[in-house]
Structures are given as C-alpha cells and as structure tokens.
N, C-alpha and C positions, 0 to 999 in steps of 0.2 A: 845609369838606368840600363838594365839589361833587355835587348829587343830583337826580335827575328829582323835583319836587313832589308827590306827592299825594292829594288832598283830599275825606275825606270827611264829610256833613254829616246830622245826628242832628236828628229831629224828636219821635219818641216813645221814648224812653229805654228802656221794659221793651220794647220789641222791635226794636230795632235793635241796642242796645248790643254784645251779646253776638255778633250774627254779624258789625257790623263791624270789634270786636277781630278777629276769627277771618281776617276777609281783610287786616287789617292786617298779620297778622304773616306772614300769607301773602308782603303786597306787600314788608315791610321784606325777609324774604329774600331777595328778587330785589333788592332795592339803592336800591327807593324810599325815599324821604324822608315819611312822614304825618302829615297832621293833620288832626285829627278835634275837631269841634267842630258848636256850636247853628249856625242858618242866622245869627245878628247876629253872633256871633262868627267865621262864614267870612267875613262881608262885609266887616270891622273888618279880619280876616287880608289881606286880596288885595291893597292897596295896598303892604303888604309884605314879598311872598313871590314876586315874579317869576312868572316862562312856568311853568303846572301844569295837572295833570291833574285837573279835580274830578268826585267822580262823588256826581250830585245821585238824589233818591229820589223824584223823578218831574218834570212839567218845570217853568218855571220863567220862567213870563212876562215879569216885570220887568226880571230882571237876567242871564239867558243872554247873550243878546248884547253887556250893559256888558261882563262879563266879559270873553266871548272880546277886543272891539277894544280896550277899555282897558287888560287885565288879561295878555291872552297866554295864555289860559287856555282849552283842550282842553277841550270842554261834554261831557261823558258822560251817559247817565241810566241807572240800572235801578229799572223804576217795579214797585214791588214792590204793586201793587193790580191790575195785568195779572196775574193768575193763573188758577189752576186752581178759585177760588169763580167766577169768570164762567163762564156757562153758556156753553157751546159757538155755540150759533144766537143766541148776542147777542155774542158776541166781534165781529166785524167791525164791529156797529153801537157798541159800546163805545171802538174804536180812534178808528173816525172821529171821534165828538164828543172822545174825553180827548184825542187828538193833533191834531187839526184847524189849533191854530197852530203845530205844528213846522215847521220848516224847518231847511237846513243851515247858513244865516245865524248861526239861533242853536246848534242843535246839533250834532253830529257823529259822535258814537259812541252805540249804544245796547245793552244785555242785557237778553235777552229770556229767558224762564223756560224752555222750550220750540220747536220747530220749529213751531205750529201761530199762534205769533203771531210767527214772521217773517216766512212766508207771506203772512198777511194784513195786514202793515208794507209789503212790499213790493210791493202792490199799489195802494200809495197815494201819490199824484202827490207830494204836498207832502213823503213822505218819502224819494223821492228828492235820492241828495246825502247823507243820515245811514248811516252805516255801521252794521250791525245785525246782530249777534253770540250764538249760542245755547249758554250756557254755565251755563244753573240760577242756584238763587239760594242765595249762599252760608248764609242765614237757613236753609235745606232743608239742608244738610248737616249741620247740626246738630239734626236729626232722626235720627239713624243712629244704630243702637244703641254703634256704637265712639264717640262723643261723649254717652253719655249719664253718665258719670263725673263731668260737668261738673257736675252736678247733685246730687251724694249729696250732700252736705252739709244743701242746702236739701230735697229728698226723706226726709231724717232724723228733721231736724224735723219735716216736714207730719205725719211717719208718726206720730211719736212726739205729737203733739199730736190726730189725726184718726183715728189706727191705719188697721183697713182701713175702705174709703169706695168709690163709687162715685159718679164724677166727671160732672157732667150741665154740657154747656157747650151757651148759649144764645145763639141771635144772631135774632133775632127783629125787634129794631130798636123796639119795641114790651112794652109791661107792665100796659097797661088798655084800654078803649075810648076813652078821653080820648088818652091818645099816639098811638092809629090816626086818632084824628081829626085830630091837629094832624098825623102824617106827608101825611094825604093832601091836606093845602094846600098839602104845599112844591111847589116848582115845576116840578119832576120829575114830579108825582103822575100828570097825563093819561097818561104816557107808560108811570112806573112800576106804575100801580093796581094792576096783578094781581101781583106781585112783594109790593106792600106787603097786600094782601088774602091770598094765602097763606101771610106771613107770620104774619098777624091768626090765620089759623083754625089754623096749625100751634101758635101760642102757646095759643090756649083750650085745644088735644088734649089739649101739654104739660103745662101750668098743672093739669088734672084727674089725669093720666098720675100726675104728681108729688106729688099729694095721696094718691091709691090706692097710688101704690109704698110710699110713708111708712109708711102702715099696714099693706103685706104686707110689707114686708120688714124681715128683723132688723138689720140694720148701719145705717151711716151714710152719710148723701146730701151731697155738698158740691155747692152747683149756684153755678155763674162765669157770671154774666150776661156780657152783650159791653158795652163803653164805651161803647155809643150806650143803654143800658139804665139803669134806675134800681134802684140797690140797695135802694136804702130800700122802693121798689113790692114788690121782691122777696120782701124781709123780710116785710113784710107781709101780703102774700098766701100767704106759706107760715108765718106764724106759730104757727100751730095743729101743724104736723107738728115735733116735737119731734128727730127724729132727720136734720134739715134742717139744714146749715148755708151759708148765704152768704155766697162769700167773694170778693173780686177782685182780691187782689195780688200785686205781681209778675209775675213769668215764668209764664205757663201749663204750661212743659213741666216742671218740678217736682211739679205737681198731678197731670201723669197720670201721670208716670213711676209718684210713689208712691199709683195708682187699682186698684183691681179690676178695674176694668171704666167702659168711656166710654158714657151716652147723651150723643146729639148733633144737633145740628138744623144745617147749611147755614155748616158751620165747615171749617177746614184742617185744625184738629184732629184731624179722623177722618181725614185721610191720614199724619198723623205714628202716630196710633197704630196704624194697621195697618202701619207700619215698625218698631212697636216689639212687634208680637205682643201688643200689650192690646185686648182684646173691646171692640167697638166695634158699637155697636146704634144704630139712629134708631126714631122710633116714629109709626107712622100718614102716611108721606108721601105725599100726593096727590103722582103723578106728574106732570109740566106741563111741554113744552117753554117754554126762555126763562128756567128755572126749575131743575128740579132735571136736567136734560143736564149733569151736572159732576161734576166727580172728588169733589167734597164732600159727596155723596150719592151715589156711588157705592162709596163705602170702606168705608163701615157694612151689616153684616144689617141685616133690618129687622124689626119685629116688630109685632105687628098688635092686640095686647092685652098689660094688664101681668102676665098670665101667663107670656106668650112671653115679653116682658123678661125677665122674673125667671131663665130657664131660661138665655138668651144671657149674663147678665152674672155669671154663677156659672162661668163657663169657666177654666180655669187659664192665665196671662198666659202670654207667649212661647209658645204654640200655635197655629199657622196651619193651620185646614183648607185643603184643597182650592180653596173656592171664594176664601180670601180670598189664597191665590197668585195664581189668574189676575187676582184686583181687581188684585194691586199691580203686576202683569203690566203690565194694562192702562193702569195709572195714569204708571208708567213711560215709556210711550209718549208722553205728555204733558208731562214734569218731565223734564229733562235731569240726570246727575249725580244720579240715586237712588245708585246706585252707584258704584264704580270711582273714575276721578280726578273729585277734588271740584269744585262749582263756582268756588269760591273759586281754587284751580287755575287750572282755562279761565279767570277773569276776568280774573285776574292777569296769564297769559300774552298774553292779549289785550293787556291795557294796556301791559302790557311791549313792543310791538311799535309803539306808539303813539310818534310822533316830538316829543321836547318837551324845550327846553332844560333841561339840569343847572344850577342853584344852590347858592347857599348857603343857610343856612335864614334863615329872618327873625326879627328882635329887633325890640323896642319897649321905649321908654324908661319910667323911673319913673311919670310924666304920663301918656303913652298909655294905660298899666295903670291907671288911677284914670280915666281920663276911660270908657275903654270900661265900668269898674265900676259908673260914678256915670252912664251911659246905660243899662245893662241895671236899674239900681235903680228910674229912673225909668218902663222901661216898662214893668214888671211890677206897680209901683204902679199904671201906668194903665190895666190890664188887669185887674187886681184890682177896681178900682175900677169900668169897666165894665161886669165879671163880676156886681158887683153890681145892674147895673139890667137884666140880660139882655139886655145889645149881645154880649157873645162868650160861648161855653160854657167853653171851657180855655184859658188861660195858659200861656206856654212853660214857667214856674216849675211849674205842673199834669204839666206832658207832660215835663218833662225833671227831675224832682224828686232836688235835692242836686245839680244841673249837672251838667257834664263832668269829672271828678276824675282829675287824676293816677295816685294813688293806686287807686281804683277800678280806672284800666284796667290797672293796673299787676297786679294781683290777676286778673283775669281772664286777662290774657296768659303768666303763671305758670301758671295753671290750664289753659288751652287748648295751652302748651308740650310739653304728654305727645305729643297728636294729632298735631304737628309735628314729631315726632322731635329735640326740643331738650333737651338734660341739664341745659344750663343759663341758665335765661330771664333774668340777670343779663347777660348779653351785651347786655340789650336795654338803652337808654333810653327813657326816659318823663318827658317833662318837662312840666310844669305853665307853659305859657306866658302865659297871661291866664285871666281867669275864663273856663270853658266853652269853652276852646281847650287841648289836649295835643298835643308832639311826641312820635313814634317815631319811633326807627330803630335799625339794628343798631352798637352801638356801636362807636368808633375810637377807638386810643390817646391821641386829643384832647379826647374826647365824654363 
C-alpha cells in the first residue's frame, strides 16, 4: 500500500509520548503512513523507508541535511522549548542563538507555538527559505478539559493513595548553595546570572514557604521538583514536615488534575491549570524583566505570606474568577489552538499539503532486527557506564524507560480514540517494527 511517510521522533518519553500518539492518529486519518521512534531508531529507519516527512523536536545539526540529500526526506521541526516559559524581552535574543545554524539547506518547514515567534523567525536572514507555520502545539491540547478522561485511571490512583493534596511544582534549576554554585560556572552563567540568581532567592522564599505551610496546614503537600532538580536534596530538606511528600513520576498532568490547588514557581503548569479551573497561587515573586514577562507567571494569583496561600488554595476547583478569565484571555493571545480546532488539526493539515512521494512501508530482515538490538545494547551499556564517572547525566534507556512499545501506543491510541470521534480504534494498526520503532496506520484489507 502506497502512503506519504511520516516520522516522528521521541526524546523524553513522559512528555512526548502521549501528545505524539495524539497527532499520530490525527495524521493516520488523513492517510499518512507513521512512525514513531528513539532518535537511533529513526536513523536505523531512513535507509529503509524512502522520500518522508519527519518532524523532529527541535533542530538537528548532524543529520538534517544527511537526511534531506540522502534520504528524500522533508526536514520539519516543532521545537517544543520555544514557548510561552521564555520571557517575552528575551524571545528574539533566544531565536537568534537556538536557530543561528538553520538554514533551508537543511530545514524547510517549521511550527511555531504562536504568532509572536513567527514574527521574530521571520525577521531572521538565515531563516529565510524555511516555511514557518502557527498552528499550537499538539502536547497543549491535551491540556483542555475535553481530553482530561485520558487521565482517570492514573488520577484514581494518585487520589486513592494521596487523597486530597496540594500540588507544589518546582523548577528552580537549584536545591542548595552548592548547586547555585556549580549553575553559575556553566558557560551560560555571565549572560544567564540573574536568571540563575532569581532562581536562587525564589528557591530559599519557597524552601521556608514550604516548611511554614507544613505546619499550618492540615492536608497533604506533594511537591514535583523539575528534572534538573535533585530529589533526594529535596527529601531532605523537607524531612522534618511529615505531611510532605516527594514525588516525580510520570506524567505531571495526573498529579494536578487529581490537586486541590497548584503552588508554582516559573512552570507551564500554571497555564494548564488555569485551563482546567484548579487554583493556582505563586508565592513572593520578585517581578524582573528577562524573567518573569511570561505567560508562566502570569497564570498564577499571587500571594504574598503563607496566610494568603492558605486562603487562595482552599478555592473550589473548576472556578474561574473574573481575573483569571482575562489571564487565560491574555494568555490565548500567545498559544494558538487553546480552543476551537486543535493544534494537532492545523499541524496535520499543514503537512498534509506538503509534497512528498507515497511508498510502501519499510521491512527489515531477521539480521537487521538483532543487529539494531545488539547496537542499542551496546550503547546504553556505554552510557551507563559513563553515567557512572559523571561524563553524561541521562541515558536514552533514562529518558525513554521501557522504550517505544507497540503495545503501549497501542493503549494510548484506544484511549485518545473517544477525542477522535472513532468507535472503533481496531481499524488502526500498530505494529512493533524493531526495538523502539512502531508502525501506524489505518488499516486495509491487506494490513
């Protein structure tokens, strides 16, 4: 069966997986051919999958261009770290350094989150030549209360183990004075200082905030450090507050769906929950251009003692005052596809219009399946091994845990089939091509 190719590629598992299901079954309806796999497992794919469309998750130094001459293959990107945490007055100088070596050589198509960074794309020489498209990001549609179904299951459990809690997510980058000292030697520091300094002093507010809330308040505290965070410091440091607990797995949006109430410090977080009507507080932020000019601290009240906390996060969920309409108003403005037709939608239709020969899908023999298995063995071993003298922090085996499964997306695209108006997600296949590579598409009386 002859199909337009295309390819999409998974870096961090708990937050990719679930929105590129969501555009996959998007694209298989329109009549693509998908696969979704690690970055060794697309580059293993390419020799045997003809002229495709891949769309990568941000860009891609090495091998864009192998791609496109060798491969036939339509360079896409939606760099999902272009968002709405960049502060507004550092967006352009943001563009310039992350994009500095695009060109149309290697890329050609791009989605952008918003109108506000096409703008500033297209005022830049080198990205003339790259076509640049503002159609949201499908990961944000699955913020929207009509997709949060997706979730009871795992919001059942948190409840049923956590009961009610109030959700404190942290992104600080930092957990002592020893981590601020080693942030401000990396090589960024001259430029970044006061970024990583207001992080410093927003962390000590919190770290106290968090000790005093413990003790006034009767319920339970779950606090989700960010990835660049040490749990263990965390632990630690909140040892003593008994109705504390730290936790960081999986999927964030099961934690708040099943929250009281979010504090939050300079996360995206606080724009998904004020789409889902759950109270959402920050506490003590020194205002700073460079810095807090962003929808990620605009989303949250803010409260000024952990008295006021206390009052803000006792609200009843699905209750939007006044002010926190005109936020999402505002915020709107900036995220294309809060509402209406989804971004996964625009992306699709986008690529759908994108010229790129139809194929067959691609096979690989018994050999090939052992040889790619017995390469991924070895470099996870060497990364492992690495890991252990502190040359690298995570392993893709780290970031992509249990690989790409069949099975897996097969379950998710079941579950995401309500949102799609599909009765019955059997129509689809899902096949298990190599390790940490899956085909979809909509089945044929042959498939």
């Amino acid at each position: 069966m002859y199909k337009k190719n295309l390819i999409f590629t998974i870096e961090v598992k708990a937050r990719e997986m679930i929105p590129k299901c969501h555009l996959a079954l998007e694209a298989i309806q329109a009549g693509f051919r998908v696969y979704i796999g690690t970055f060794t497992s697309v580059n293993f794919l390419m020799p045997k999958v003809g002229p495709n469309l891949i769309l990568h998750k941000s860009g891609y130094r090495k091998r864009a261009q192998k791609y496109k001459e060798k491969y036939q293959s339509v360079f896409t990107v939606m760099d999902e770290e272009a968002g709405v945490a960049i502060p507004r007055s550092m967006r352009g100088e943001f563009c310039r350094v992350r994009y500095d070596h695009f060109n149309s050589d290697k890329y050609d198509h791009m989605f952008v989150i918003g109108e506000g960074y096409a703008k500033l794309l297209s005022r830049m020489p080198n990205m003339q030549g790259i076509n640049v498209h503002v159609t949201g990001w499908p990961r944000i549609d699955l913020w929207r209360p009509e997709y949060a179904y997706l979730y009871d299951s795992e919001k059942q459990r948190i409840k049923a183990e956590h009961g009610d809690y109030v959700l404190v997510i942290t992104s600080f980058g930092v957990t002592s004075e020893n981590s601020f000292r080693k942030l401000m030697k990396h090589p960024q520091a001259a430029v970044l200082s006061e970024i990583y300094e207001h992080k410093y002093e927003a962390f000590q507010e919190y770290l106290d905030m968090l000790i005093e809330l413990s003790a006034k308040y009767d319920g339970k505290i779950v606090v989700r450090p960010h990835p660049s965070e040490s749990l263990e410091d965390w632990r630690a440091l909140l040892a003593d507050c008994k109705n504390v607990h730290v936790e960081r797995s999986g999927d964030v949006t099961p934690w708040l769906l099943a929250a009281k109430a979010l504090v939050v410090y300079g996360s995206t977080v606080a724009v998904q929950a004020l789409l889902n009507g759950i109270p959402s507080v920050q506490y003590r932020i020194k205002q700073q251009q460079g810095i807090t000019d962003t929808a990620v601290f605009e989303a949250s009240q803010a409260a000024s003692s952990v008295d006021e906390l206390l009052q803000f996060i006792s609200r009843d969920k699905g209750v939007l005052d006044s002010d926190s309409e005109e936020r999402l108003s505002e915020i709107g403005s900036e995220i294309s596809a809060l509402r209406g037709e989804t971004a996964a939608s625009n992306l699709v239709r986008e690529l759908d219009a994108i010229a790129v020969e139809s194929t067959e899908e691609a096979s690989f023999s018994a050999f090939e399946r052992w040889g790619h298995a017995m390469w991924k063995a070895f470099k996870n071993s060497e990364c492992k091994l690495l890991k252990r003298f502190g040359t690298v922090r995570a392993c893709r085996s780290d970031k992509v845990p249990g690989g790409i499964s069949a099975d897996e997306i097969g379950s998710q695209l079941k579950s995401l089939a309500q949102a799609h108006g599909l009765g019955d997600s059997d129509t689809i296949r899902c096949e298990q091509l190599t390790e940490d590579l899956v085909l979809l598409e909509v089945r044929t009386p042959n498939s």
